[in-house]
C-alpha positions in Angstrom: 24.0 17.0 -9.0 23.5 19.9 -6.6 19.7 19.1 -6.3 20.5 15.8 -5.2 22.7 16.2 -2.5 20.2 19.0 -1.5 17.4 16.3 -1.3 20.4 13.5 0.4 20.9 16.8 2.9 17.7 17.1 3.6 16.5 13.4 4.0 19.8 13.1 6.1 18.4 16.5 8.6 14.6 15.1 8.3 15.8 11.1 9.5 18.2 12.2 11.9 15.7 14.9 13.7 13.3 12.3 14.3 15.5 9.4 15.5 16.7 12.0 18.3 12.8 11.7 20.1 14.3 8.5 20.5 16.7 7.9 23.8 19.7 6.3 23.3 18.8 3.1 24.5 15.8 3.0 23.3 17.3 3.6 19.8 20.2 0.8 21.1 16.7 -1.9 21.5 14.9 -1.1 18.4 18.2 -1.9 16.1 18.6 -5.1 17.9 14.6 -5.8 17.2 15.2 -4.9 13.8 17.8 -7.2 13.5 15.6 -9.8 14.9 12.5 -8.8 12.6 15.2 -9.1 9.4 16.8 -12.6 10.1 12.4 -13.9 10.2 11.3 -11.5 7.2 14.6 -13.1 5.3 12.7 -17.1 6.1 9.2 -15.4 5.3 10.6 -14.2 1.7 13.2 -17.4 1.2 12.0 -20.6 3.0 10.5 -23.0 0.7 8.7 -24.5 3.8 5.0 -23.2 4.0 5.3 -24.0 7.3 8.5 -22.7 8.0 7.4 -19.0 6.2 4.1 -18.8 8.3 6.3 -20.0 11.7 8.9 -16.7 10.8 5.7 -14.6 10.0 3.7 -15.5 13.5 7.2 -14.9 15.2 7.7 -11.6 13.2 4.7 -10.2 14.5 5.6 -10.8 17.8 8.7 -8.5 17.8 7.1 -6.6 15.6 4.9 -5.4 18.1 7.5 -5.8 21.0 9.5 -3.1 18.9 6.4 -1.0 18.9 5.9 -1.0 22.3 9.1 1.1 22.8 8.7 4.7 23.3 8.6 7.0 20.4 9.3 3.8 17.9 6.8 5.8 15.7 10.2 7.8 14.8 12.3 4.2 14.4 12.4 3.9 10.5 12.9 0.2 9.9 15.4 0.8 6.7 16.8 -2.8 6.5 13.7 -4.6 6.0 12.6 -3.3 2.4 10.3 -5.6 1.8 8.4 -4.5 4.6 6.5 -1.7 3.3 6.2 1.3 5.8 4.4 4.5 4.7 3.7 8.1 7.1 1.4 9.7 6.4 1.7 13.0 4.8 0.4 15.0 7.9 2.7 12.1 10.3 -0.6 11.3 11.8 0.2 7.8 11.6 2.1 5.0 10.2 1.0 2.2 8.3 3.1 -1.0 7.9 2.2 -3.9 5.2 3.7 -7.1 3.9 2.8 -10.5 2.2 3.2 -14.0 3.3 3.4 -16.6 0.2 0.9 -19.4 1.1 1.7 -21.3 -1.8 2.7 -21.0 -5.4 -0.9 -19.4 -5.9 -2.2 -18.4 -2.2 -0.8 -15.5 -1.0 -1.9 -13.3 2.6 -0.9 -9.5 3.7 0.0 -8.4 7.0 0.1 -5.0 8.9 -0.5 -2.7 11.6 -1.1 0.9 11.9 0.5 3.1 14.1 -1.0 6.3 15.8 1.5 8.6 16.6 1.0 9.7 20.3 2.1 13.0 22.3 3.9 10.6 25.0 5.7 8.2 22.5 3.0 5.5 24.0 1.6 2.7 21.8 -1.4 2.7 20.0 -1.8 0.2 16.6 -5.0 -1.0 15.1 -3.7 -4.2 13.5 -4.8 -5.5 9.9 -6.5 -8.7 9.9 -6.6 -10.0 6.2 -9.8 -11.2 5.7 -10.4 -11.2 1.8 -11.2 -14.7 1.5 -14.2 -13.9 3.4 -15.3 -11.0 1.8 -17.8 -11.6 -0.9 -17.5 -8.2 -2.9 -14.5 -6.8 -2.1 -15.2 -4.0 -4.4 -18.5 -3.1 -2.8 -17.4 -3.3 0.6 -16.4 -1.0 3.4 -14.5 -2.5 6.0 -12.5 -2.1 9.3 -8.8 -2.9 10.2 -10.2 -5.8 11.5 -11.8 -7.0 8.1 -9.2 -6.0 6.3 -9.1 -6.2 2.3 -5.3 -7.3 2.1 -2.9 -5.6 0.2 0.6 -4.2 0.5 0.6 -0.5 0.2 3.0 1.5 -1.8 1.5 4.9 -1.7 -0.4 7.2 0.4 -1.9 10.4 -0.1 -3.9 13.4 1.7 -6.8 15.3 0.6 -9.1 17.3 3.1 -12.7 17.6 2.4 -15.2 19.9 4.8 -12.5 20.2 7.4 -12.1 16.0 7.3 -8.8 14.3 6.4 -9.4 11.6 4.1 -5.8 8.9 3.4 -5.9 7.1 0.3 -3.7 4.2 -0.7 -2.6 2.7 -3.4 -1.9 -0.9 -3.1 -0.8 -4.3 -4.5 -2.2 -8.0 -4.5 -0.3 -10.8 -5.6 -3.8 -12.8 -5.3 -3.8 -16.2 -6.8 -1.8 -18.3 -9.5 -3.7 -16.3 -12.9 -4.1 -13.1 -11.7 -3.2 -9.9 -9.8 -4.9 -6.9 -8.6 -3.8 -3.6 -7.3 -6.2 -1.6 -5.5 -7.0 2.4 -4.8 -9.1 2.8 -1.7 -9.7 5.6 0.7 -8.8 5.2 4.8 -10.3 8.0 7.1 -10.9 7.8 11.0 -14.2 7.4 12.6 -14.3 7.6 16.3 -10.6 7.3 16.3 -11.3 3.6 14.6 -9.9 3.3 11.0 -12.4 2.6 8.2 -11.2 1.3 4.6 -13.2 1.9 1.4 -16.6 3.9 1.2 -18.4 6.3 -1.4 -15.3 8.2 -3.0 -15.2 7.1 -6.6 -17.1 8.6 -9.1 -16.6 6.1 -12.2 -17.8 6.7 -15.8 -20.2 3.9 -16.8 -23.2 2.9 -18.2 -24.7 1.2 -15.0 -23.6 3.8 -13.3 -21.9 1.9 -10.5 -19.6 3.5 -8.1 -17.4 1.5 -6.0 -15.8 1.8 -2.5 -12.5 1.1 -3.8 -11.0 1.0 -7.1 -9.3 -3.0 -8.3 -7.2 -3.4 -11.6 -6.9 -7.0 -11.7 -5.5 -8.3 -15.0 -3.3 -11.6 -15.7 -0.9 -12.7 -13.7 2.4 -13.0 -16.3 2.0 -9.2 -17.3 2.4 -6.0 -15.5 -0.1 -2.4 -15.8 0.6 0.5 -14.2 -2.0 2.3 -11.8 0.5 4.9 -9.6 0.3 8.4 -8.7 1.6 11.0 -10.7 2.7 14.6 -9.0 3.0 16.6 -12.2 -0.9 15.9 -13.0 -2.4 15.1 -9.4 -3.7 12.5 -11.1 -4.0 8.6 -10.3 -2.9 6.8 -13.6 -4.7 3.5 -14.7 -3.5 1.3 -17.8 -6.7 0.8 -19.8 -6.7 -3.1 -19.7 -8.1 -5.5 -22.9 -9.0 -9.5 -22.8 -6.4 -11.2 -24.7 -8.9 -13.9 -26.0 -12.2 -10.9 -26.2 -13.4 -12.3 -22.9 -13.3 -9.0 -20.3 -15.0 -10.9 -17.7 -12.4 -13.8 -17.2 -9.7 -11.1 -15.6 -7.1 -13.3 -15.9 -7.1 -12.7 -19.8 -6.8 -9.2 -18.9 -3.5 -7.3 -20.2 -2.2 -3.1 -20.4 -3.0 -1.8 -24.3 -1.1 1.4 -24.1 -4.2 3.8 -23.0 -4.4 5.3 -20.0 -7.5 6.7 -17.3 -7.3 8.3 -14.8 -8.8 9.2 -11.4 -8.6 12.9 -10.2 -9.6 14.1 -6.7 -12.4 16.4 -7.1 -14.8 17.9 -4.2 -14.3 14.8 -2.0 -13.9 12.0 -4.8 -12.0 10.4 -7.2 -13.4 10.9 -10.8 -12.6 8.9 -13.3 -10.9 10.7 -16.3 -11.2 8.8 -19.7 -8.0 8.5 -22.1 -5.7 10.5 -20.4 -2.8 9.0 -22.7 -3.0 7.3 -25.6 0.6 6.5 -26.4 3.5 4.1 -24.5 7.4 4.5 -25.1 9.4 2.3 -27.2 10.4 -0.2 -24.1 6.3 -0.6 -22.9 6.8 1.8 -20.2 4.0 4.4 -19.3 4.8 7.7 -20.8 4.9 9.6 -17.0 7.7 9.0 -14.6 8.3 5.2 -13.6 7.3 3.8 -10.3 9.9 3.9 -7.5 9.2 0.1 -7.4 8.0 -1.3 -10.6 6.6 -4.4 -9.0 3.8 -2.3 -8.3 
């Protein structure tokens, strides 16, 4: 009990600190935006009107970058949209926002924007333009913010290699009506422009093929675990099976209790083979749950 009112203390100090960069009526116009950007995520997430949801989205982004524009907003923390993902970075280098549009019962689009934190409080935001349906190997391809993969981040981690800060995030895809994916893929800055994906996996396979981002995709009723796991630095991947023997049909793909992993090592990830070989009596992983378990 006494550990987590230390760590309530704490967040409590940490949150408060950074909301006082902000001026009071600054602070005053960003909870009325946020307001605003919660009464149009609630029609994104509820309206069973395509047209109504992408309407809410397009006017969304609007105040969503209206709020930006507010000095120091890099410090706002957007609480009461939670399904509006929002990560810092570790080294609060920057912030990167994320969040899905439903299409249709089987066509599904992400937003987001990242945010540079600046010295002044000024804006700077390299939006995310989702543009995976245009992408012909996703898994093969490095890309800009402006070519964006698509996917709504959960995690984010730092690792420095040669003096070089290198982001990685672990993401989810609702993707289409048989099948999800959730994706590991490395962001670092070149020339102050953001770059997704590139050669940071080091897999174990016959063809030796190593991707520029890790995908799990697997069928769409199930769930598999692929999260980040603190005790053993490690990346955790369900080993998937084909229901019906057919690997290559992903949709008949599904978690069988095994688990890989990926480990950061000199600059990569490597994959680590059978890092668990057992799941508790419930189908859980046997490491600590996901904060969210839609992930």
């Amino acid at each position: 009990m006494r550990t987590l009112l230390l760590i309530f203390l704490s967040f409590t100090f940490y949150h408060q600190s950074y909301c006082q960069k902000i001026s009071k009526t600054d602070y005053n116009q960003l909870q009325k935006k946020e307001d605003s950007l919660r009464n149009e995520f609630y029609t994104i997430i509820n309206s069973p009107s395509t047209t109504e949801r992408l309407k809410s989205d397009s006017l969304y982004t609007k105040i969503m970058v209206r709020s930006l524009q507010i000095k120091n907003s890099f410090y706002f923390p957007f609480d009461s949209i939670p399904s509006m993902y929002k990560l810092y970075a570790p080294d609060s280098s920057f912030r990167i926002y994320t969040w899905q549009v439903d299409i249709s019962d089987f066509s599904y689009i992400q937003r987001g924007v990242i945010q540079i934190k600046t010295k002044d409080g000024s804006l700077k935001i390299f939006p995310l333009l989702d543009r995976s349906d245009n992408i012909k190997n996703i898994e093969d391809t490095v890309t800009s913010n402006l070519a964006w993969i698509g996917a709504v981040y959960s995690k984010i981690l730092l690792h420095t290699f040669k003096n070089k800060n290198y982001y990685t995030l672990i993401g989810y895809d609702a993707n289409s009506i048989k099948s999800k994916k959730k994706y590991v893929e490395v962001l670092h800055f070149e020339n102050n422009q953001p770059v997704f994906g590139g050669p940071f996996f080091m897999m174990n396979n016959t063809d030796n093929k190593n991707p520029s981002r890790f995908i799990m995709e697997y069928k769409k009723e199930t769930s598999a675990t692929l999260s980040y796991d603190e005790e053993y630095e490690m990346i955790l991947i369900e080993h998937l099976i084909s229901e019906n023997n057919e690997p290559q049909k992903k949709w008949t793909l599904v978690g069988d209790g095994d688990y890989d992993g990926l480990k950061w090592e000199s600059g990569k990830w490597v994959f680590k083979e059978k890092i668990f070989n057992q799941s508790s009596p419930d189908g859980e992983p046997p490491v600590p749950v996901p904060l969210n378990k839609n992930f």
